[in-house]
N, C-alpha and C positions, 0 to 999 in steps of 0.2 A: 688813655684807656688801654687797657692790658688785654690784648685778646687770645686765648688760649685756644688751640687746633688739640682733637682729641688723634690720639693714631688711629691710620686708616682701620686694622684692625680690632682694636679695641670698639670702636664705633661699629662694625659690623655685628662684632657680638652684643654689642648694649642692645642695636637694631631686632636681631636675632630674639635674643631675649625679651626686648617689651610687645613680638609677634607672638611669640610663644603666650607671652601672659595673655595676650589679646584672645588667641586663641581657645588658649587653655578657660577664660572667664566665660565664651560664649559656650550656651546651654547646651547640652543634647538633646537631638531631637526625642519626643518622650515617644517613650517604647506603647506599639499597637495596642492596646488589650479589650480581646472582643467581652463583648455582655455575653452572660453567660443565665440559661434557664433552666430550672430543673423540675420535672411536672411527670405526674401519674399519667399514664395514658388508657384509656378503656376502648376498645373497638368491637364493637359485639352484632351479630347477623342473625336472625330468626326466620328459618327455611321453612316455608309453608310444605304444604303435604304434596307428596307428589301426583303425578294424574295415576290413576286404578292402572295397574297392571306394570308400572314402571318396575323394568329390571335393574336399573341400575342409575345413583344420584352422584355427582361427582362434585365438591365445593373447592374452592382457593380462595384465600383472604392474604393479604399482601401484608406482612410481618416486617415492621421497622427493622433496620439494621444500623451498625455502624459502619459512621464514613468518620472523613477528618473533620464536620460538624456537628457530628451528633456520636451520643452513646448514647445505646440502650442494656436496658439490664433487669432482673427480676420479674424477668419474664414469665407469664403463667398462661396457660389453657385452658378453658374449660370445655369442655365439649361430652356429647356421650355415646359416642363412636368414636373408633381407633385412629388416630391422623398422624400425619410425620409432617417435616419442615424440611423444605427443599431451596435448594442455591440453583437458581435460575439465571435466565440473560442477564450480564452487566450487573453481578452480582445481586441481584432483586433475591429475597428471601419471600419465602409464601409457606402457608401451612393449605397443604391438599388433604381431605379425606374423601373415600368410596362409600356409601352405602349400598350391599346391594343382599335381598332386593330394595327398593328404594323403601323408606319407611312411611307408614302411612296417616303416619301421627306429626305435627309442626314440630322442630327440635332447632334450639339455639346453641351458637357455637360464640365464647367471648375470649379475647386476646387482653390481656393487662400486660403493662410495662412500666418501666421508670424511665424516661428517656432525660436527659441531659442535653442542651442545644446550643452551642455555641453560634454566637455573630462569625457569619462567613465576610471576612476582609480580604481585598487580595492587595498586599502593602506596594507590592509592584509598579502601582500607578501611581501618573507623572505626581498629583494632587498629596499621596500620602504619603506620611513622616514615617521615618524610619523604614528603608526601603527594603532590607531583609525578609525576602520569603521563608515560610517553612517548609523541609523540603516535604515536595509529594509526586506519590506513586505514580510512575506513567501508565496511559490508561491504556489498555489494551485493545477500545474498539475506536483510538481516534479515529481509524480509517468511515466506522459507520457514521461518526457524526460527521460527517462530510455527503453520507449517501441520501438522498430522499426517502420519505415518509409517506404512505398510501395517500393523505391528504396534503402532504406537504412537498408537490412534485420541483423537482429541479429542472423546466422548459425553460425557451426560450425566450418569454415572455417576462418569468421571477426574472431571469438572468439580466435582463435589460434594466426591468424598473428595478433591480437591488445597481446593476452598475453605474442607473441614473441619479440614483441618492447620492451617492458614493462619489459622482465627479460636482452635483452641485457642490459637495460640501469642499470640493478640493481636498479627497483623502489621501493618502499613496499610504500610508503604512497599514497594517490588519490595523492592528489598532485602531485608527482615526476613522477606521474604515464601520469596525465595528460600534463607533461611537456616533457613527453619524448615522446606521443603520437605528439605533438605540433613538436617537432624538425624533428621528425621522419616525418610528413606529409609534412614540408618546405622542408626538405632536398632533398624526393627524388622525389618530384610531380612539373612539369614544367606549369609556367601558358604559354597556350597556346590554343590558340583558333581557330586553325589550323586544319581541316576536318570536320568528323562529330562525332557526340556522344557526344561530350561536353556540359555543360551549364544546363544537367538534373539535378545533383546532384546525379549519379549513381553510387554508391558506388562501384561495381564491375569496371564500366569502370574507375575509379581512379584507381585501383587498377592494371588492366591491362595496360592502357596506359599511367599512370603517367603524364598526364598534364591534361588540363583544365581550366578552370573559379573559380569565388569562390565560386560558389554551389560546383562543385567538390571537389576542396580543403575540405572545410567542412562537406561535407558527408560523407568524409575517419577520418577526427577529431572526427566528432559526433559520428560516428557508432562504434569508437575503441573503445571511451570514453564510451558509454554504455554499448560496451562488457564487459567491464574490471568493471561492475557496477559503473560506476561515470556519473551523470546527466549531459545531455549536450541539450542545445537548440539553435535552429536556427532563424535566427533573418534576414529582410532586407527591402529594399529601396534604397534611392540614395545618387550617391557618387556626393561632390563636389570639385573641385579644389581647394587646399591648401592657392592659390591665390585669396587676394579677389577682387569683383569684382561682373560680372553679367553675366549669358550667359544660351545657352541651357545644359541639361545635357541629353548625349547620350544615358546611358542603365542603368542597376540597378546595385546593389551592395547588395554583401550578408555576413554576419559574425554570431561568434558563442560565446557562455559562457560556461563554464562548471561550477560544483558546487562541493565545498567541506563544512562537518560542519564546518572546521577551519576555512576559507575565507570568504564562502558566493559563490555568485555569481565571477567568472574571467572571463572578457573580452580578448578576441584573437582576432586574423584576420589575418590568416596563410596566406591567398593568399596576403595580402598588404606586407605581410614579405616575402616571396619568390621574389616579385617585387622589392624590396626593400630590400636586403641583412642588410643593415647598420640600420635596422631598427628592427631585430628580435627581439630584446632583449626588445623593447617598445611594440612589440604588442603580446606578453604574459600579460598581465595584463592589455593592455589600450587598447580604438578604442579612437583612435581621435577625434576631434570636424567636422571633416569634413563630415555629413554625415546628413539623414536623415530617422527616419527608420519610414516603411508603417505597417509592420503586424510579425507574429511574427509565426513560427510554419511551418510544411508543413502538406499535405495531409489534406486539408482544407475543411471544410464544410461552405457555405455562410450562411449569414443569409438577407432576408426567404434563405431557402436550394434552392442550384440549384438542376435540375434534371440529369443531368450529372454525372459523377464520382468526390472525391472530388479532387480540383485540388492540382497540385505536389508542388506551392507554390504562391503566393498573391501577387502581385507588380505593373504588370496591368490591364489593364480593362480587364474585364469577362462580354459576353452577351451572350445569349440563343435564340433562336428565335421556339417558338412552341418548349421549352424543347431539342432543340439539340444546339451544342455550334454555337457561329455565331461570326467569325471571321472577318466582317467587320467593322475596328476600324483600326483609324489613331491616334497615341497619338505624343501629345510633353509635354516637361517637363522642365523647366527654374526655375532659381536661379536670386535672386539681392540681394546682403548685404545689411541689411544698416548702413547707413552714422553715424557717429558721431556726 
């Protein structure tokens, strides 16, 4: 038998070359691409009359803007008094008008737009293919989403039970850290919207009473995440049905990010995952295309400033009458896709 020895380097490059093929054969990872929604949006307020002798009505209605998941566009007013649009905290957009003296007749004020809403992915994590971010803007108030929130206090008490989440799960990175704060909040907080105290975003009553809305949900995410020093901000507006189509939409919706330097900004939405068990593991890093956000932050100051305290967070109409709040206001709020 005749045995033939190839040269060493000959064999190096044949080796060479059938890695290469190998290589070259296995797939790329397939490229992110968020769902994408494109829907009419109506937001409209009807201001009852003022009380007899009011000198002076002030209104704000919070005016979608674009971010990097959303466009809005074809924006229109209606209104029948004089208003401007003003660029507020953290970039929050609002339309404020004055009536004065205050009018003594009901008068409706409606906002339409076309908003555009892309799936918030953040590919940075460990779980997602193709690990390319896009880049984005650094944000200018990391330092507040690290400060406390009038209901969302950063004591001694958050700092303990967020640092005792954080070693049961044996975390050491923000990361792991904020993931475990994220299971921890699904796990044991029930959405329920059953008595009263819900819907503030009261960090304490999450705490005690384990259910609530998704202020709650997120006041107990945000406020660990801070303790535990990792930036976390709060974010809302309105939810739409998964379904498309057209209809009114009932109440708001609220969600969170947190920040690491490794990732960037991460999308959550603990309370859509507690609703939705089967869906935990998608909203650590995504919010969906379903949604539309108004403003961005709590403990808000308007612009011009109201004379009130600032509010606990932006999603409806705000009116003042003579500097005290004036809660006569009827809103509705409607969605239509559109068509292909």
């Amino acid at each position: 038998m005749t045995v033939r020895f190839m040269p060493r380097r000959a064999g190096l490059l044949a080796a060479g070359a059938s890695l290469l093929m190998l290589t070259a054969a296995q797939p790329a990872a397939a490229p992110i691409v968020p769902r994408v929604r494109t829907f009419a949006f109506d937001y409209q307020t009807t201001v009852a009359a003022a009380p007899a002798g009011t000198k002076a009505l002030d209104l704000w209605l919070p005016v979608p803007h674009d971010d990097a998941s959303q466009d809005v566009g074809k924006l229109k007013i209606e209104a029948p008094y004089p208003y401007e649009i003003k660029t507020g905290q953290y970039g929050n957009k609002m339309l404020h008008l004055r009536v004065s003296p205050a009018p003594a007749q009901p008068f409706s004020v409606a906002l339409h737009c076309q908003v555009t809403r892309r799936e918030h992915i953040n590919p940075l994590l460990p779980t997602a293919p193709g690990r390319k971010a896009a880049a984005e803007a650094a944000d200018p108030n990391l330092g507040r989403w690290l400060a406390p929130d009038r209901l969302v206090p950063l004591d001694d008490s958050i700092r303990v039970w967020a640092l005792r989440v954080a070693a049961q799960a044996g975390a050491r990175t923000d990361l792991d850290k904020a993931r475990a704060v994220y299971n921890h909040v699904v796990s044991t907080v029930k959405y329920d919207k059953s008595g009263q105290g819900w819907g503030r975003g009261d960090i304490y009553y999450a705490c005690d009473a384990r259910r609530g809305n998704c202020t709650d949900f997120h006041a107990l995410f945000i406020g660990y995440c801070r303790a535990l020093g990792i930036p976390a901000r709060f974010s809302i507006g309105f939810p739409l049905p998964a379904e498309r189509g057209q209809g009114e939409v009932k109440g708001y919706h609220c969600w969170a990010e947190f920040y690491t330097k490794q990732t960037g900004w991460v999308p959550i939405d603990a309370s859509e995952a507690a609703k939705n068990p089967d869906k935990r593991e998608y909203f650590f890093g995504h919010h969906d295309e379903n949604r539309v956000e108004l403003t961005r932050g709590r403990d808000l100051t308007l612009t011009p400033r109201q004379q009130a305290e600032p509010l606990n967070y932006f999603v409806y109409p705000y009116a003042e009458a003579d500097g005290q709040p004036f809660t006569g206001l009827s809103n509705q709020f409607r969605y239509r896709d559109a068509t292909e």
